[in-house]
Backbone as a chain_set.jsonl record, in Angstrom:
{"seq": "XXXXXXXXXXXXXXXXXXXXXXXXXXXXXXXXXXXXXXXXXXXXXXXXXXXXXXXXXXXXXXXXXXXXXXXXXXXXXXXXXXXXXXXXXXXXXXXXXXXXXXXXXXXXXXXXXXXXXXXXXXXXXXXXXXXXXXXXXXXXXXXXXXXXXXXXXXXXXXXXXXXXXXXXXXXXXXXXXXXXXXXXXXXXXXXXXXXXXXXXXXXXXXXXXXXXXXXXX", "coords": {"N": [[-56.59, 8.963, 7.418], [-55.293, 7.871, 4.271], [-54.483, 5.173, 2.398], [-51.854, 5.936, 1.123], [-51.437, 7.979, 1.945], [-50.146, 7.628, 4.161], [-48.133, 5.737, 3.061], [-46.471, 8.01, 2.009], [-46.154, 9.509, 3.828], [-44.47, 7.759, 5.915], [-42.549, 6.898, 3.794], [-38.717, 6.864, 2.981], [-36.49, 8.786, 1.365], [-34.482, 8.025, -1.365], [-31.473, 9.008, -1.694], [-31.243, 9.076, 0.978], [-31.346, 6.41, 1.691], [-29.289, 5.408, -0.176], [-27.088, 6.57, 1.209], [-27.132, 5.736, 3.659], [-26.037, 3.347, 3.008], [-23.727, 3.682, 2.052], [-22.3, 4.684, 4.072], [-22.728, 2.237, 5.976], [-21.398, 0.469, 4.522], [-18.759, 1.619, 4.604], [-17.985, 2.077, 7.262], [-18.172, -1.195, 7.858], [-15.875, -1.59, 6.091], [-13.497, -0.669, 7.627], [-13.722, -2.231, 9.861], [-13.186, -4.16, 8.762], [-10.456, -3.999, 7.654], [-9.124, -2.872, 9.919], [-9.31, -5.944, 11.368], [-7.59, -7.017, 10.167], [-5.027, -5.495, 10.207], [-4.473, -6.394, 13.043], [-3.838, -8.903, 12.72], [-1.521, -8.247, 10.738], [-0.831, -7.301, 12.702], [0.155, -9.498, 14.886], [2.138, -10.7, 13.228], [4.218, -9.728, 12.487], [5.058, -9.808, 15.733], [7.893, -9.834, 17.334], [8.79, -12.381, 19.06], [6.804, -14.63, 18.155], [6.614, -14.29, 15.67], [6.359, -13.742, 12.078], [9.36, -15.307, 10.859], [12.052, -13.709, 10.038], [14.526, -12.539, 7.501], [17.661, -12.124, 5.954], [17.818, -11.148, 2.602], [19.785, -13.133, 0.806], [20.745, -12.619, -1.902], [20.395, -10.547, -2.634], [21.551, -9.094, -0.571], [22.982, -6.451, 1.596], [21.156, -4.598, 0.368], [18.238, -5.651, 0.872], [17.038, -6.461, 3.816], [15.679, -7.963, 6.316], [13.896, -9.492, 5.562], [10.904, -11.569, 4.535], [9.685, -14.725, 3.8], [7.465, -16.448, 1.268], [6.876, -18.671, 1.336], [7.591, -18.797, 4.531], [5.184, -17.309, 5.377], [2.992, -18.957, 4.796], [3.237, -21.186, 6.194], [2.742, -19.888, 8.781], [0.756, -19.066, 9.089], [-1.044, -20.964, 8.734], [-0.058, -22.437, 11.418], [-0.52, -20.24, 13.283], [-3.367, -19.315, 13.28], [-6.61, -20.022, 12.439], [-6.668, -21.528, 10.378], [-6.721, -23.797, 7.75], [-5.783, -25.197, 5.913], [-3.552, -25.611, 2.994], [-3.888, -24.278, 0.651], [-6.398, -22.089, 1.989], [-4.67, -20.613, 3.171], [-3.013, -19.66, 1.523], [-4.611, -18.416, -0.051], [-5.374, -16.426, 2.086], [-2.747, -14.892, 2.731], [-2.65, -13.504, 0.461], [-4.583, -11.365, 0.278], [-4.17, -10.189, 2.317], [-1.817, -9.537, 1.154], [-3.105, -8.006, -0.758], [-3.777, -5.761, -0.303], [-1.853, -3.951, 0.459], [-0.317, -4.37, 3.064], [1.922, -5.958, 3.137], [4.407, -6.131, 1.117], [6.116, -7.352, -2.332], [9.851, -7.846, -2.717], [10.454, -7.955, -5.241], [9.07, -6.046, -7.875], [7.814, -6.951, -10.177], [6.241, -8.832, -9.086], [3.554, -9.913, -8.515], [1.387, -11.247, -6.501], [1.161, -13.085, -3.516], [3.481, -16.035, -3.225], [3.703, -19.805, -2.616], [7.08, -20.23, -1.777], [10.276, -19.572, -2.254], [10.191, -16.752, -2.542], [10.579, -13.31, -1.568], [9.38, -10.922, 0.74], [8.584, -7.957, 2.469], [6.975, -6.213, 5.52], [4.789, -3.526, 5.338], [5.146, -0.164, 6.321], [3.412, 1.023, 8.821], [2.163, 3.86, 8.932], [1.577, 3.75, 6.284], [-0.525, 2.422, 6.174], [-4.07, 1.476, 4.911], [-6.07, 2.299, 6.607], [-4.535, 4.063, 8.179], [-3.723, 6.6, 6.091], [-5.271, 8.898, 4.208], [-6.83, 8.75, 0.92], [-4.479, 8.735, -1.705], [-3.991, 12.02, -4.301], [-3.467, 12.945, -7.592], [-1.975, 14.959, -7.49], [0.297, 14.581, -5.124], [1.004, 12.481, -5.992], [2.257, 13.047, -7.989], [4.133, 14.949, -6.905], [5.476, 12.618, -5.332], [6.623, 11.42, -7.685], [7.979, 13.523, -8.82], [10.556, 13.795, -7.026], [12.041, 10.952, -7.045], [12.469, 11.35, -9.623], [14.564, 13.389, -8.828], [16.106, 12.139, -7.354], [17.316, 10.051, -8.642], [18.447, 10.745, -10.553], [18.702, 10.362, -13.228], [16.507, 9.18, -15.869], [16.776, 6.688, -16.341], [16.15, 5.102, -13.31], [13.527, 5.232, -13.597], [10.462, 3.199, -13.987], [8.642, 3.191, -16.953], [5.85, 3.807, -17.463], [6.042, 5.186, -15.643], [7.174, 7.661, -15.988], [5.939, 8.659, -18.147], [3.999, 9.197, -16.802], [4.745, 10.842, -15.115], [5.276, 13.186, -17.287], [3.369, 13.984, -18.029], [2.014, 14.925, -15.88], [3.296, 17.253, -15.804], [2.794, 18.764, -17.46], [-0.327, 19.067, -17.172], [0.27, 20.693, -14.299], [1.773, 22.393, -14.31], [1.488, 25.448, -14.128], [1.808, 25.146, -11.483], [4.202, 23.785, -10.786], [6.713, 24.636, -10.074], [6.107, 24.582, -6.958], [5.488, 22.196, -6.604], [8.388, 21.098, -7.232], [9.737, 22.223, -4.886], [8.542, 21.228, -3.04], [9.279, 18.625, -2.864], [12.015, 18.38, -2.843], [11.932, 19.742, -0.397], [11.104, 17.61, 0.845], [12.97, 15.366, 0.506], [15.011, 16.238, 1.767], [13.877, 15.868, 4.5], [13.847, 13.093, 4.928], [16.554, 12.577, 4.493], [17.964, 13.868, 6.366], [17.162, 12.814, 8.794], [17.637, 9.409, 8.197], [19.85, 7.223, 8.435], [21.811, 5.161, 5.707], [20.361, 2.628, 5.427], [18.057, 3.321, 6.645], [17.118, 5.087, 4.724], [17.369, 3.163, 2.704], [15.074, 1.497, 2.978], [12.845, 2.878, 3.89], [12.339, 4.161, 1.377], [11.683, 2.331, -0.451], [9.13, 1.325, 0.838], [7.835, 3.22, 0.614], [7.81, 3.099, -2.605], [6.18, 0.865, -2.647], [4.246, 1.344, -1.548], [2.885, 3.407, -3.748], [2.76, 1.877, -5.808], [1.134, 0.155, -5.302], [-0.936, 1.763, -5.073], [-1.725, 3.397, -7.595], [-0.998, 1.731, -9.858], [0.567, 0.245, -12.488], [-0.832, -0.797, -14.668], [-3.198, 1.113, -14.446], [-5.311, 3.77, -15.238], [-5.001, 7.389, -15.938]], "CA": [[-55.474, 9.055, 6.458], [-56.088, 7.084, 3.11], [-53.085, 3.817, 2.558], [-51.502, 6.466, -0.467], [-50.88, 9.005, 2.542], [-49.093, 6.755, 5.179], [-46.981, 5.319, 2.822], [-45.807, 9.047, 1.406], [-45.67, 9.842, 4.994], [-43.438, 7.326, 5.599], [-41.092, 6.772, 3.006], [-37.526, 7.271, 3.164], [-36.037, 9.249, 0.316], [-33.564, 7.236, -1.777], [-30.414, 9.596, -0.721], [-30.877, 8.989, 2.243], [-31.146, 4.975, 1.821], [-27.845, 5.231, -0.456], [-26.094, 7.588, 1.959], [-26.977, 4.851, 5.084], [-25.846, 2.027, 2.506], [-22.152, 3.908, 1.879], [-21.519, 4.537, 5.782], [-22.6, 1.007, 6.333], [-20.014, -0.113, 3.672], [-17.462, 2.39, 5.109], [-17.743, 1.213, 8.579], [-17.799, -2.411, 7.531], [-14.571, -1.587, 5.463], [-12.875, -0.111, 8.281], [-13.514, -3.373, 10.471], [-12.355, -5.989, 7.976], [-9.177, -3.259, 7.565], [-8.805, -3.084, 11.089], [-9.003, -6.954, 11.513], [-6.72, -7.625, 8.602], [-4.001, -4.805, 10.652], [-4.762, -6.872, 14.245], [-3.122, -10.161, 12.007], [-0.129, -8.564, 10.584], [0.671, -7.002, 14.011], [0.748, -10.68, 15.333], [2.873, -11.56, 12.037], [5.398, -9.015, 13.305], [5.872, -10.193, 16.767], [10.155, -10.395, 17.118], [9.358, -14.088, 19.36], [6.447, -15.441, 17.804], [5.746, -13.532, 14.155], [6.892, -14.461, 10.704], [10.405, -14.997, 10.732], [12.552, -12.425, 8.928], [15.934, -12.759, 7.223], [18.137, -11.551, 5.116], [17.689, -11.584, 1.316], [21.257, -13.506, 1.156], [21.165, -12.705, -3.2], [21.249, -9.245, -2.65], [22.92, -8.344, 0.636], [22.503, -5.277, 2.526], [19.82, -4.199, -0.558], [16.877, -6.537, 1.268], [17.214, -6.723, 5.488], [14.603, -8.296, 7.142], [12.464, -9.987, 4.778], [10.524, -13.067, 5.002], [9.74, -15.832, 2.358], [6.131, -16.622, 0.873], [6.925, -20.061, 2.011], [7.479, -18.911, 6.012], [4.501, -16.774, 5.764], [2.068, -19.121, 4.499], [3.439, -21.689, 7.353], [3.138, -19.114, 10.072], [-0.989, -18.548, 8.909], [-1.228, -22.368, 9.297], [0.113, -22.731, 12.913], [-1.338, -19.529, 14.58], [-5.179, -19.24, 12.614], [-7.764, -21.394, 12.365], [-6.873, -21.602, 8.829], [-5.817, -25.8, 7.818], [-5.104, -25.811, 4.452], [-2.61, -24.58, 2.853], [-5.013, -23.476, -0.419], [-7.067, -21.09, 2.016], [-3.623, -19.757, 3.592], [-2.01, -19.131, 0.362], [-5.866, -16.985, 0.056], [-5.254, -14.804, 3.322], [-1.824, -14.005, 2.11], [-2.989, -12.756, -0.811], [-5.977, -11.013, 0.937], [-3.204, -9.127, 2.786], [-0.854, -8.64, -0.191], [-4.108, -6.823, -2.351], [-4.449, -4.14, 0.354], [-1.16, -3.332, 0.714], [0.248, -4.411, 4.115], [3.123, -6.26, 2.979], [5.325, -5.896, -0.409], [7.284, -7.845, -2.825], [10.876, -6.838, -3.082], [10.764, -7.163, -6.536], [8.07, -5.232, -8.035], [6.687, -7.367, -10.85], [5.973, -10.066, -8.416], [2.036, -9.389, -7.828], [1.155, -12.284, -5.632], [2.189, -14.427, -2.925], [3.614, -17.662, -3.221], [4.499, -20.305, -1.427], [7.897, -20.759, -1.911], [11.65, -18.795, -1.144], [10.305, -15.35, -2.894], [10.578, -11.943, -0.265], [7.897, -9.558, 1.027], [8.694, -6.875, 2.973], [5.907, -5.566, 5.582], [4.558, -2.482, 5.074], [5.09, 0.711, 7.558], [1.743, 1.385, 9.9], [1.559, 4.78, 8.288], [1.173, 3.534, 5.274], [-1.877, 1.196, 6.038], [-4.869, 2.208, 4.64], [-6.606, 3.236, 7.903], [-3.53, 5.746, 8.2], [-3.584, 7.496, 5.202], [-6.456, 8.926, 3.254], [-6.415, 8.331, -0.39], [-4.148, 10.147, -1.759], [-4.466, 12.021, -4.927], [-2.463, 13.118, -8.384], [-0.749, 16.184, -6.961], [0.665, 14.038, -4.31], [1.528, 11.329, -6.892], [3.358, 14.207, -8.672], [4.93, 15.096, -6.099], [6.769, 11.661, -5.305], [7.088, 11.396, -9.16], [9.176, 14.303, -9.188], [11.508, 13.607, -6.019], [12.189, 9.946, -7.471], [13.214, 11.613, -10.708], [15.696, 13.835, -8.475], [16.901, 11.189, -6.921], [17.932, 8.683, -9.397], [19.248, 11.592, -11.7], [17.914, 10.27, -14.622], [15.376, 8.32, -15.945], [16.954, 5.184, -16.41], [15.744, 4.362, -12.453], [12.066, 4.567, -13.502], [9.963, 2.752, -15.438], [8.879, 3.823, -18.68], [5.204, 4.454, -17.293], [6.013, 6.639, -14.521], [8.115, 8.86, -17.017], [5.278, 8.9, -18.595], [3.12, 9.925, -16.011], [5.669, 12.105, -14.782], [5.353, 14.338, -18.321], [1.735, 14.042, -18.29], [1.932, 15.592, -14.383], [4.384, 18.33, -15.791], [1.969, 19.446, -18.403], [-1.759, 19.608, -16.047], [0.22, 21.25, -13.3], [2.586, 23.295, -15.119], [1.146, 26.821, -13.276], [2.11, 24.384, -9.918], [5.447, 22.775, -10.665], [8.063, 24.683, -9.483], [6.095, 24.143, -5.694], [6.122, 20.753, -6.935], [9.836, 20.695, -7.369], [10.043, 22.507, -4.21], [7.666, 20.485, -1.972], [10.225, 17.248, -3.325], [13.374, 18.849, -2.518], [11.815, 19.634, 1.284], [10.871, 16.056, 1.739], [13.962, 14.641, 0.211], [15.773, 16.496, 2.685], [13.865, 15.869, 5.8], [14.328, 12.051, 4.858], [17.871, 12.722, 4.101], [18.582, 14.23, 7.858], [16.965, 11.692, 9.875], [17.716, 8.358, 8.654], [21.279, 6.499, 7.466], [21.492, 4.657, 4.749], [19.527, 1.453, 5.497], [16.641, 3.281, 6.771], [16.688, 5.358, 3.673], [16.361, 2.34, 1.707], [13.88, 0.909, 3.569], [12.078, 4.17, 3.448], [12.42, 4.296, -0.418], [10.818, 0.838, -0.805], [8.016, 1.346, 1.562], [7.36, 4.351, -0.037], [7.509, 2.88, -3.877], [4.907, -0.311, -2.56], [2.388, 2.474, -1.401], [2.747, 4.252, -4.677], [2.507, 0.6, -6.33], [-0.072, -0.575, -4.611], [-2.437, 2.989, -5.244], [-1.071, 3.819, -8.843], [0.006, 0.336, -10.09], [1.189, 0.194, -13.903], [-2.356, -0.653, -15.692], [-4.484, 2.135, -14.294], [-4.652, 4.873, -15.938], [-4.214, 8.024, -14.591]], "C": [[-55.491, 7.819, 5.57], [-54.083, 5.931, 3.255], [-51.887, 4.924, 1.539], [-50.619, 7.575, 0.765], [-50.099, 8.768, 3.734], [-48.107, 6.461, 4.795], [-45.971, 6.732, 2.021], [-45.232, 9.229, 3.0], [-44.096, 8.699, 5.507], [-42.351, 6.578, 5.213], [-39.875, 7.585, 3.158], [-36.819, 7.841, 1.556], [-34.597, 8.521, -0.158], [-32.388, 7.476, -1.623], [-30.4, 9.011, 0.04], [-30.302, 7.599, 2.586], [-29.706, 5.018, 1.43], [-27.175, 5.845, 0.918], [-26.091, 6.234, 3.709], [-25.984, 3.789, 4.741], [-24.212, 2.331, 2.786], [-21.776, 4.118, 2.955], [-21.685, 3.311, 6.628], [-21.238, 0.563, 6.064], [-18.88, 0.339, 4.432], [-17.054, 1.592, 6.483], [-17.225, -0.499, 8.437], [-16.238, -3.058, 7.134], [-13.855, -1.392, 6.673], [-12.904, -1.289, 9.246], [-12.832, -4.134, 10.399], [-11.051, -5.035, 8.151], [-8.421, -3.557, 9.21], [-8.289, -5.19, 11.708], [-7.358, -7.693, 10.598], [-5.125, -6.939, 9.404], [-3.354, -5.483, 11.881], [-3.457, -8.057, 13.776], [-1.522, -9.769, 11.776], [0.316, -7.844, 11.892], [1.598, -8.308, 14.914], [2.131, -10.982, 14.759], [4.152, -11.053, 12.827], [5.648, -9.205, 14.574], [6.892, -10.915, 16.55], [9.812, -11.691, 18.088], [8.444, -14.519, 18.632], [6.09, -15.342, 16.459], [6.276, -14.4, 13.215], [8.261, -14.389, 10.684], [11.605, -14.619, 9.707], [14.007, -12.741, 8.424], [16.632, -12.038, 6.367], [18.575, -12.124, 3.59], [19.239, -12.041, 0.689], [21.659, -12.923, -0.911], [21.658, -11.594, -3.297], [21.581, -8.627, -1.443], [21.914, -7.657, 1.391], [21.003, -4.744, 1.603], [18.213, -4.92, 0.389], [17.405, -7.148, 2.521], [15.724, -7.145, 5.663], [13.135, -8.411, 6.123], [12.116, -11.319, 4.877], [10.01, -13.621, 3.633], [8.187, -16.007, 2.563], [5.861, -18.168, 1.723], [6.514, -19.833, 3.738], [6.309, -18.028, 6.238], [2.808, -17.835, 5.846], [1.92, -20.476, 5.839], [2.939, -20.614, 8.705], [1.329, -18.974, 10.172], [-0.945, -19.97, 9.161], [-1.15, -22.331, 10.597], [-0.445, -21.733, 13.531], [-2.362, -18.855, 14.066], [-5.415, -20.208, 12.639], [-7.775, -22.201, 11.074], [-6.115, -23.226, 8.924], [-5.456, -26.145, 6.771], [-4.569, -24.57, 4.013], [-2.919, -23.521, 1.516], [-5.078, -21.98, 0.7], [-5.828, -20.298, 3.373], [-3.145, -18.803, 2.763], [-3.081, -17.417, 0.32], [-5.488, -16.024, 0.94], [-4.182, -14.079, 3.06], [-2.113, -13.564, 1.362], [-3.814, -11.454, -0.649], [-5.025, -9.759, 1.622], [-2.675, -8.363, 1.897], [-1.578, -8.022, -0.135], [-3.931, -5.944, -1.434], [-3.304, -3.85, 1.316], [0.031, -3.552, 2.152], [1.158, -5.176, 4.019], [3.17, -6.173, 1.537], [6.042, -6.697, -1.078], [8.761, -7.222, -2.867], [11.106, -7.013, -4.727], [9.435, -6.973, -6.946], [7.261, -5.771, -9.586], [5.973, -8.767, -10.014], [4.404, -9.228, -7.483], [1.339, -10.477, -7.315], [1.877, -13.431, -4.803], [2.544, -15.598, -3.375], [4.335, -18.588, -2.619], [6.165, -21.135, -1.73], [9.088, -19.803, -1.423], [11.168, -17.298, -1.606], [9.959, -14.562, -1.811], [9.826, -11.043, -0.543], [8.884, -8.983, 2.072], [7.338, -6.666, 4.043], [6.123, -4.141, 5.248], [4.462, -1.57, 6.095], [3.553, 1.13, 7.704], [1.672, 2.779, 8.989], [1.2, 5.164, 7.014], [-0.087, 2.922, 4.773], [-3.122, 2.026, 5.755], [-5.615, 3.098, 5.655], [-6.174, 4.146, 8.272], [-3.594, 6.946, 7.452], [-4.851, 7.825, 4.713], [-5.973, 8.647, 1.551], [-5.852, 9.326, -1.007], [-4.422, 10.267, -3.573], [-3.629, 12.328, -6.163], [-1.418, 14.188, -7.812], [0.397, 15.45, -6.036], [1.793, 13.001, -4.966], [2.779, 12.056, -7.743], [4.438, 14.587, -8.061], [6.128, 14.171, -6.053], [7.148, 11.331, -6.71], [8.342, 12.678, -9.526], [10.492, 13.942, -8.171], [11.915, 11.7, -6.198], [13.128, 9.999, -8.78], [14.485, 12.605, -10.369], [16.389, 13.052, -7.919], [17.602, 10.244, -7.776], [18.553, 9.3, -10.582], [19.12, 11.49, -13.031], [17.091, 9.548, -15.12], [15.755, 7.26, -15.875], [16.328, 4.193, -14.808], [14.13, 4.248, -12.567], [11.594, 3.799, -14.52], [8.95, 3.5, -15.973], [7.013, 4.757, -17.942], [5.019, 5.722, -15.964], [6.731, 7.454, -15.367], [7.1, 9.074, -17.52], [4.056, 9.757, -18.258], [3.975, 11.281, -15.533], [5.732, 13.853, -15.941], [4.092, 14.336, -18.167], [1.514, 15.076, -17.048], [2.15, 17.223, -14.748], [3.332, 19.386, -17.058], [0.995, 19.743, -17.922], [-1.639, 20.615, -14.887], [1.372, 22.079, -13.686], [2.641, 24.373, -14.094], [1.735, 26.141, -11.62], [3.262, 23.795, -9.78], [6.639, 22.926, -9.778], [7.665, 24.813, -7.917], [6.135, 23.177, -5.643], [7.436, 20.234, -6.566], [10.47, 20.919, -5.521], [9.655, 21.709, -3.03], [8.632, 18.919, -2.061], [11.144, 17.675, -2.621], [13.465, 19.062, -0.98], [11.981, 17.801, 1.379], [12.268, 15.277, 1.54], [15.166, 15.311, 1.61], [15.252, 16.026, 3.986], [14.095, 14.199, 5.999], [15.885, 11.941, 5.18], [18.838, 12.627, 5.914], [18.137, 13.232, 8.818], [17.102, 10.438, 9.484], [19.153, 8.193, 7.63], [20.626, 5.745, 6.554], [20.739, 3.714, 4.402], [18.296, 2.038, 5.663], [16.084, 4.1, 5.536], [16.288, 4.246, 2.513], [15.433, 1.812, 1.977], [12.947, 1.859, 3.43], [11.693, 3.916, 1.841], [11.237, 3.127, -0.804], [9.292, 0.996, -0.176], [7.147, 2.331, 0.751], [6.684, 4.244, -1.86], [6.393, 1.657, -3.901], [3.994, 0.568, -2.449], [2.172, 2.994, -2.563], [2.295, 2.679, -5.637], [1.6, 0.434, -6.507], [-1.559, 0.579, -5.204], [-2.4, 3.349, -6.43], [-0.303, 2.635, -9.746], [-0.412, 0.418, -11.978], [0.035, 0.233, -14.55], [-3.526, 0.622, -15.001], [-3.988, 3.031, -15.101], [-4.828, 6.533, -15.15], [-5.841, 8.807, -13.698]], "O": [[-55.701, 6.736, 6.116], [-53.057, 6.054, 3.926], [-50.865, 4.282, 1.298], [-49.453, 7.929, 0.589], [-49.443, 9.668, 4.259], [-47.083, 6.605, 5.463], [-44.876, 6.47, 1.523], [-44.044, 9.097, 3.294], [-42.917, 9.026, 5.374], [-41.534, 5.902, 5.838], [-39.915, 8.788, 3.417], [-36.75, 6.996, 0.664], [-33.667, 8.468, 0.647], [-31.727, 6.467, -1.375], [-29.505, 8.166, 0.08], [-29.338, 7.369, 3.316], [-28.848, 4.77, 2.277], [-26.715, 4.949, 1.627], [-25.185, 6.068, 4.526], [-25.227, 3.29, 5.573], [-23.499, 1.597, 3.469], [-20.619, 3.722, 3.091], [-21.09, 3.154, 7.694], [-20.293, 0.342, 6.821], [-18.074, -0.473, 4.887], [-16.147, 0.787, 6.693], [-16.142, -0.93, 8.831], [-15.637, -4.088, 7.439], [-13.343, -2.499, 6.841], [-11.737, -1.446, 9.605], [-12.096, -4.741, 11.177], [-10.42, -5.483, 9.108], [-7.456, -4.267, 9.493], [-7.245, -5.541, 12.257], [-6.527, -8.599, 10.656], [-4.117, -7.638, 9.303], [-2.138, -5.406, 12.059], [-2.363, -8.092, 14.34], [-0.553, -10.386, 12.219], [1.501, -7.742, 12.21], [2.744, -8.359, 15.361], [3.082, -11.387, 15.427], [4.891, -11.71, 13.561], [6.74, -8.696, 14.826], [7.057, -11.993, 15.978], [10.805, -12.41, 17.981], [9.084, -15.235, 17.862], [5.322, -16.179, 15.984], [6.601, -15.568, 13.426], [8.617, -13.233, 10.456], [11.926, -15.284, 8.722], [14.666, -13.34, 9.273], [15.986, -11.075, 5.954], [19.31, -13.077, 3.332], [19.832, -11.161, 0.065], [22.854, -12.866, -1.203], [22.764, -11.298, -3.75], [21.923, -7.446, -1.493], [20.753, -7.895, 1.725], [19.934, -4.551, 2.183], [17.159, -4.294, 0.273], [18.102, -8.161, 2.476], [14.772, -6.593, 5.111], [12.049, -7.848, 5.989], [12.915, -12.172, 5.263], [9.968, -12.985, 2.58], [7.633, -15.808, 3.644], [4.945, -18.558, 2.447], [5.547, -20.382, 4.268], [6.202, -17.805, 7.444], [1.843, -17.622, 6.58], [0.839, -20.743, 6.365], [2.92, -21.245, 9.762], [0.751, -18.803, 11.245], [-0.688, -20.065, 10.361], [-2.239, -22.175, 11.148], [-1.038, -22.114, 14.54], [-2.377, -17.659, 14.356], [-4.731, -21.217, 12.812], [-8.503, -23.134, 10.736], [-5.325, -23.687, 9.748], [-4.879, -27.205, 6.529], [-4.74, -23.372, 4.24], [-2.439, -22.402, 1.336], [-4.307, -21.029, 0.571], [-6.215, -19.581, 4.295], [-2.9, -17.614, 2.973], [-2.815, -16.225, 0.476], [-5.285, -14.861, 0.592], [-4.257, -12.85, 3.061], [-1.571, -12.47, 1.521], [-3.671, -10.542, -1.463], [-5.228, -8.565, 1.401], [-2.791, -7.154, 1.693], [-1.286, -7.042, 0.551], [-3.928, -4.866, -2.028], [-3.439, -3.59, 2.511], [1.09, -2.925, 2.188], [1.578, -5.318, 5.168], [2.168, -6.145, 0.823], [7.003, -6.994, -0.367], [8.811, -6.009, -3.066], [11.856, -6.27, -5.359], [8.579, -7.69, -6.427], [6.314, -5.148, -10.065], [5.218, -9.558, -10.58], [4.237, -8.493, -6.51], [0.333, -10.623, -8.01], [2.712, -14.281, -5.115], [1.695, -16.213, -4.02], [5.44, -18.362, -2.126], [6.327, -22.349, -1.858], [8.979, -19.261, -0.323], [11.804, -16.44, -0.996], [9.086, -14.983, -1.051], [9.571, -10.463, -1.599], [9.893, -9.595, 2.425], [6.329, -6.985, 3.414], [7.195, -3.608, 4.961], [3.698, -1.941, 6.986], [2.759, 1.47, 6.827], [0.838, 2.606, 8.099], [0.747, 6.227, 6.589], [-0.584, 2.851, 3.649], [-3.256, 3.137, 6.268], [-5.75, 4.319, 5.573], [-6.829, 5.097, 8.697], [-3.544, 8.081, 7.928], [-5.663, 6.904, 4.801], [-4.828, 8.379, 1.188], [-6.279, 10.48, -1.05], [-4.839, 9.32, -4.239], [-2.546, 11.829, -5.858], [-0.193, 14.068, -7.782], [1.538, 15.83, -6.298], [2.957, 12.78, -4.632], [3.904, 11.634, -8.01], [5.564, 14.583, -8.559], [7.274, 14.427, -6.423], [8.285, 10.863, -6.774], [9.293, 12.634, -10.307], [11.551, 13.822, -8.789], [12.071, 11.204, -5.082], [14.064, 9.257, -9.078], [15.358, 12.771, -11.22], [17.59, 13.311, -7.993], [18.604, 9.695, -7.318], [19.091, 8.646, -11.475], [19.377, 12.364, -13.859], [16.808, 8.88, -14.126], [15.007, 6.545, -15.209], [16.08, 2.989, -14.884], [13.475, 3.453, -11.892], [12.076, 3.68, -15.647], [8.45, 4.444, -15.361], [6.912, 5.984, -17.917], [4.254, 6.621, -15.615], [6.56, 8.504, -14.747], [7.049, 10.302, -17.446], [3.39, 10.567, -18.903], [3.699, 12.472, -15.676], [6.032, 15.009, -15.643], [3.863, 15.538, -18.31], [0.814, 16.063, -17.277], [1.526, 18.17, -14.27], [3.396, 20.6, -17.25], [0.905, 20.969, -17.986], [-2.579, 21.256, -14.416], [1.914, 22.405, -12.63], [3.555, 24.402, -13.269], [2.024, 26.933, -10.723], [3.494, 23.237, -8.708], [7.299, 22.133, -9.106], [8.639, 25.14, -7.239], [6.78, 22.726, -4.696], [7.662, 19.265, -5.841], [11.284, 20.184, -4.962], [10.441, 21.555, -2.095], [8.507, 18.16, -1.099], [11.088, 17.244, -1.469], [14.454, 18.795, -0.297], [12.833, 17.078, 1.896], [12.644, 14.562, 2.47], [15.998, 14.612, 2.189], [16.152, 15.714, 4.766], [14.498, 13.852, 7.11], [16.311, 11.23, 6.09], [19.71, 11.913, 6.409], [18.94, 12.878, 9.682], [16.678, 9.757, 10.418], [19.443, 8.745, 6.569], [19.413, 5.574, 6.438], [20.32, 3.68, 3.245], [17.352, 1.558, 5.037], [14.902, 3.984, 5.212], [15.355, 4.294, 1.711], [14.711, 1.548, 1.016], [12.05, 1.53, 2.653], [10.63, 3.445, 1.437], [10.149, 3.268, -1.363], [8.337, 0.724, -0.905], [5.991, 2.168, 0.36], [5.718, 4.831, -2.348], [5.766, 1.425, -4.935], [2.998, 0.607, -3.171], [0.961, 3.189, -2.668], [1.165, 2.745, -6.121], [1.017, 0.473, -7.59], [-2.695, 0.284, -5.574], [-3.481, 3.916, -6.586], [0.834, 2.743, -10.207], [-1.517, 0.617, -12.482], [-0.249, 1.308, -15.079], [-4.697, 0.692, -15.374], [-2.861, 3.199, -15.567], [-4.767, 6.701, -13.932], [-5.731, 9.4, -12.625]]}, "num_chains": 1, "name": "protein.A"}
């Protein structure tokens, strides 16, 4: 067998190489994700985690949130991490991928000082959910716009998206409307008022976080 017919024999077809490369990646992803989930479960331990308080400006609106300041302390004392630079980094590292939230929603990075995060509910973490997709997005776009009764609670580009939704899925809306109106209810029946807002919020960081103002759609 000539050197021309060994190496046809065997070569690996370039599929195949990509296709090993993207379930490398995947797996890989799913590690660091996993590691990154391991951290904030620590964060959340009620004796030794990040300690939580109440957002004293606005009240009952913001329970159990913690400050950029006590988070970036809390990565100091229980990681390996020693400066407070490549702390500020891991918070951040967290923020991007979702597992904790600002409570106010132009605030797109930690910092170390009195501003409030929120974590983010486990079934929200990426490893939980798959990605979700416009119909879905439509979905909570419409049950956001029943809830707040009129536009004035969104901003300008979710209204926007919201007509853009209402026009592609037109032939699909009124299960749209309907598939909203279930969920708003099964929220409705199981939690009082705190856990509905807490709900609400959790719910508008995931949509944030996957759909955030400059993408387009």
């Amino acid at each position: 067998m000539d050197a021309a017919n060994k190496c046809e024999k065997h070569s690996v077809a370039p599929s195949a190489i990509f296709s090993n490369m993207n379930l490398t990646k995947c797996i890989i992803d799913v590690m660091v994700f996993k590691n990154m989930e391991k951290i904030v479960v620590r964060m959340q331990n009620s004796v030794n985690g990040v300690p939580l308080r109440r957002d004293i400006t606005l009240e009952y609106a913001h329970p159990s949130v913690f400050t950029g300041a006590d988070l970036v302390n809390w990565i100091l004392y229980n990681t390996e991490i020693a400066t407070t630079e490549n702390a500020l980094y891991m918070a951040n590292l967290l923020f991007s991928n979702g597992l904790f939230f600002s409570i106010t929603r132009h605030q797109m990075m930690v910092t170390n000082d009195e501003h409030c995060y929120r974590f983010q509910a486990p079934n929200y973490w990426i490893s939980n959910i798959s990605q979700p997709g416009d119909y879905e997005y439509a979905v909570y776009l419409c049950k956001k716009h029943m809830e707040v009764k009129d536009l004035s609670g969104m901003a300008d580009y979710e209204i926007e998206r919201l007509e853009y939704f209402k026009k592609i899925y037109c032939n699909k809306w009124v299960h749209i409307n309907l598939q909203a109106e279930t969920e708003i209810k099964i929220v409705d029946k199981k939690n009082d008022l705190y856990e509905k807002k807490l709900t609400d919020t959790q719910e508008q960081a995931f949509w944030d976080f996957h759909r955030p103002m400059k993408n387009s759609f």
